[in-house]
N, C-alpha and C positions, 0 to 999 in steps of 0.2 A: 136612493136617499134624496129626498127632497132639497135644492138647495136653500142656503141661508138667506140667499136676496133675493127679491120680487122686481116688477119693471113697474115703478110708478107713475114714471112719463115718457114716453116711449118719441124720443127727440132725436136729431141728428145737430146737435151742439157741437161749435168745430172747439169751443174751449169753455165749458161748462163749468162752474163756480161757484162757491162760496154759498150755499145752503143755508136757510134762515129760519128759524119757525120766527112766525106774526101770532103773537094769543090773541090780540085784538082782533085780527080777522080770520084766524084759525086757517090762515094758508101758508105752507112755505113761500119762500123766495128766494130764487136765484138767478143766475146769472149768464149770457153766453159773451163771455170779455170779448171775444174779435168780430164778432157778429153785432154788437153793442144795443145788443136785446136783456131788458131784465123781464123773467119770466113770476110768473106766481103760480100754484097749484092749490087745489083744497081737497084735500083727501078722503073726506065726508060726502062729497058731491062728485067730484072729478073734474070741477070744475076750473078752466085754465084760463091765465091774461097773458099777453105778450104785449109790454111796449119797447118802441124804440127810443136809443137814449142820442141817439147823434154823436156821438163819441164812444170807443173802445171805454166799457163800464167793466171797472175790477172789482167792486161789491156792492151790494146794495141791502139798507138796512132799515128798518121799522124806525121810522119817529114816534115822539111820547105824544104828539099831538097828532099823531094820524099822518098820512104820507112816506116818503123814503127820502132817506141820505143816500147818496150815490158817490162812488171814487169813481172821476174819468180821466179820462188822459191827460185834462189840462186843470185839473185839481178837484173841489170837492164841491157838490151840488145839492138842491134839496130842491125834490119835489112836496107840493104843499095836498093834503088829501083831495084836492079839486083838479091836483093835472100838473098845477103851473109849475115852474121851474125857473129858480134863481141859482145864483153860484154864494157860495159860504166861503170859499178860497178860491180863487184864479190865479194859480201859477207855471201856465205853460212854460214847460222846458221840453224845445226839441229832442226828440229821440226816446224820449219817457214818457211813461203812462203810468196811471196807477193801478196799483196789485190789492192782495186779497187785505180784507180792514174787518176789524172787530170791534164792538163796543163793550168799554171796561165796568165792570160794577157801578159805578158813580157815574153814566150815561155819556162820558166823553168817546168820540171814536179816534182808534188808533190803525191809522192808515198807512201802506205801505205802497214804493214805489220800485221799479224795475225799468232801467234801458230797451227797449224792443230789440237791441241784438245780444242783450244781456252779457254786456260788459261786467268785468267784475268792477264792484264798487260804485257803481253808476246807480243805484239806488237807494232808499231811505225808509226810517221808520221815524213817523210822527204822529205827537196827541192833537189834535184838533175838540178844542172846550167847543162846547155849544154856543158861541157867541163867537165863532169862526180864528180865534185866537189859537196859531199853528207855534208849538216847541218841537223842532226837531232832537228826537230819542236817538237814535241809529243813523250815522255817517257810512257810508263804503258797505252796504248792503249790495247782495248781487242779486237774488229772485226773492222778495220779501213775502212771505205767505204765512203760513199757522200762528196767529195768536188767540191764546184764550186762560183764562184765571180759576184759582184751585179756587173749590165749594168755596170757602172761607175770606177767597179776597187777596190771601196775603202771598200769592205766590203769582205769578206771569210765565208762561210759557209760548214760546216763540220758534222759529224756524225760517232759516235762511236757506233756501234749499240743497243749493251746490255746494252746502258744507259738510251736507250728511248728516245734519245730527239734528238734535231738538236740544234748544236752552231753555232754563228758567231763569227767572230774575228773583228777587224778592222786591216787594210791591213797598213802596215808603210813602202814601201819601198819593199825589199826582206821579209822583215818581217810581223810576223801578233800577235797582243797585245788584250788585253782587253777582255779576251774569258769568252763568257755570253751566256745564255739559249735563244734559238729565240725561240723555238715552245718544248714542252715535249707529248707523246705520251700518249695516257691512256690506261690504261689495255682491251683487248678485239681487239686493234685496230692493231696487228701484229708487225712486227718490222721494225726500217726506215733501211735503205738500200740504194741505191744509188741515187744521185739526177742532178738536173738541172736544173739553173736558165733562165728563160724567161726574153723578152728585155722592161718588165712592171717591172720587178725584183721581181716576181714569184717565190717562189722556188717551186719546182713538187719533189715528193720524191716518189719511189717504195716501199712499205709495204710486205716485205717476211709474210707469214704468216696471212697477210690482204687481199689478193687477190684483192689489188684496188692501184689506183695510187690517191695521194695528192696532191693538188695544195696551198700553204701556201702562203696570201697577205704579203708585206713588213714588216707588222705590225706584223706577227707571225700565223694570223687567218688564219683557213681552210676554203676555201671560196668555193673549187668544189671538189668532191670524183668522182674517176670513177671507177665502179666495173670490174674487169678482171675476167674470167672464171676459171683461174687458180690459187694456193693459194700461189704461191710464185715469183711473180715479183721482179725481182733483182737491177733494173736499168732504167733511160729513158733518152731522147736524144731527141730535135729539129734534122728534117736533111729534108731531100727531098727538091722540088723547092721552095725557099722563105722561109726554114728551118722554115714551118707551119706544118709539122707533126711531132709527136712523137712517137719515136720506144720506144719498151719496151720489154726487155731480161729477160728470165722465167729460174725456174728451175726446175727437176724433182726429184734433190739426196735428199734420207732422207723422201721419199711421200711411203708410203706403196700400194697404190693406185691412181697415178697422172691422173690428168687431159690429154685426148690426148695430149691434147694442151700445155700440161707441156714441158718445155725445148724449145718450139716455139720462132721468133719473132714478137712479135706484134706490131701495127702500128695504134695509134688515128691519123684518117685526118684532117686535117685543124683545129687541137685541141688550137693554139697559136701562137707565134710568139719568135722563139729561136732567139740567140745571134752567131753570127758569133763564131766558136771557133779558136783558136791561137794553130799551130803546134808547135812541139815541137821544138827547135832554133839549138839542138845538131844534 
């Protein structure tokens, strides 16, 4: 039986991340955090970019004017579509970097932080508006990663990952209230990790340490597992034509013995049906 996933970029990533579709340039984008490379692919062509960000980059995301927002270790950047690179926030704090960031329907990104020896509580969730104005959301975060919003807007789903579980919020406005358990993970089944809501309002979550990606119904139930080759899936992302594929970013750091295929991108075909995503506004 033919497997479910294909190799779409065939990388040695030590910590591969955060998956993007660009419609404007019809390439993904992501990321290798410790290596602090952000990558692009175009899957029409096979055509690939690597730049380097000079700092440990935890995501990197589509502006509405062309270029990327970047989360690095000493706060949030923006490349301009010509190259250059200013800072939108500079807030180095020893010991911390930034982690996986999403951009909300209303084009603000919601970035996350993590301590490098991942202390508990030693990292944060925050809105950053497009005019670099930072509200911290989440206090005493330990590995901040998966967020992403139901078809409709009105719902936020998040993940802290040493907690096992996946929340949602309900969405108020700029704000998001009511924060409650949608799905908890059981022992055996790896850790959640980054995620992505389908236009059924699916959440898909990457399992580090499950070697499989999740498909969780409205309701919280696991309705489809797909097995990956490799034991640390970091991330996935709708993108390609009709954003019916899903990429899924691996990593290798921390494997005494990785999978080739560790640090690769991978690619389920015609796996679903994503959600347009919304650039960043700044």
């Amino acid at each position: 039986m033919r497997p479910a996933w294909e190799v779409a970029v065939r990388e040695r990533a030590e910590l591969g991340e955060g998956p993007t579709w660009d419609p404007a340039t019809g390439r993904l984008i992501w990321v290798d955090i410790l290596s602090a490379r952000v990558h692009t692919y175009d899957p029409s062509t096979g055509r690939r970019t690597v730049m380097a960000t000079g700092q440990h980059v935890g995501a990197a995301k589509p502006r509405a004017g062309g270029g990327l927002v970047v989360v690095l270790r000493d706060g949030v950047g923006l490349y301009d579509a010509g190259g250059a690179f200013s800072w939108l926030v500079h807030d180095p704090v020893p010991g911390r970097r930034g982690n996986d960031a999403a951009v909300a329907p209303d084009g603000a990104l919601w970035a996350g932080t993590m301590r490098y020896d991942e202390a508990e509580g030693g990292g944060t969730l925050s809105r950053i508006a497009p005019d670099g104005t930072v509200r911290r959301v989440l206090d005493a975060v330990t590995v901040s990663n998966g967020t992403g919003w139901s078809p409709d807007g009105r719902l936020m789903y998040y993940i802290d990952t040493p907690a096992r579980r996946i929340d949602v919020f309900d969405v108020d406005g700029e704000h998001v209230r009511n924060r409650r358990t949608f799905a908890t993970v059981e022992d055996g089944a790896g850790w959640p990790d980054g995620l992505t809501v389908d236009a059924d309002g699916c959440v898909w979550v990457a399992f580090w340490d499950g070697a499989a990606i999740r498909r969780h119904t409205p309701d919280g139930r696991v309705d489809r597992v797909v097995e990956l080759p490799v034991r640390r899936p970091t991330a996935c992302a709708f993108g390609g034509p009709g954003l019916r594929d899903l990429y899924v970013s691996t990593a290798r750091t921390g494997l005494d013995a990785p999978h080739p295929l560790s640090g690769s991108l991978l690619v389920l075909p015609d796996t679903g049906q994503g959600l347009p995503g919304t650039p960043f506004a700044g």
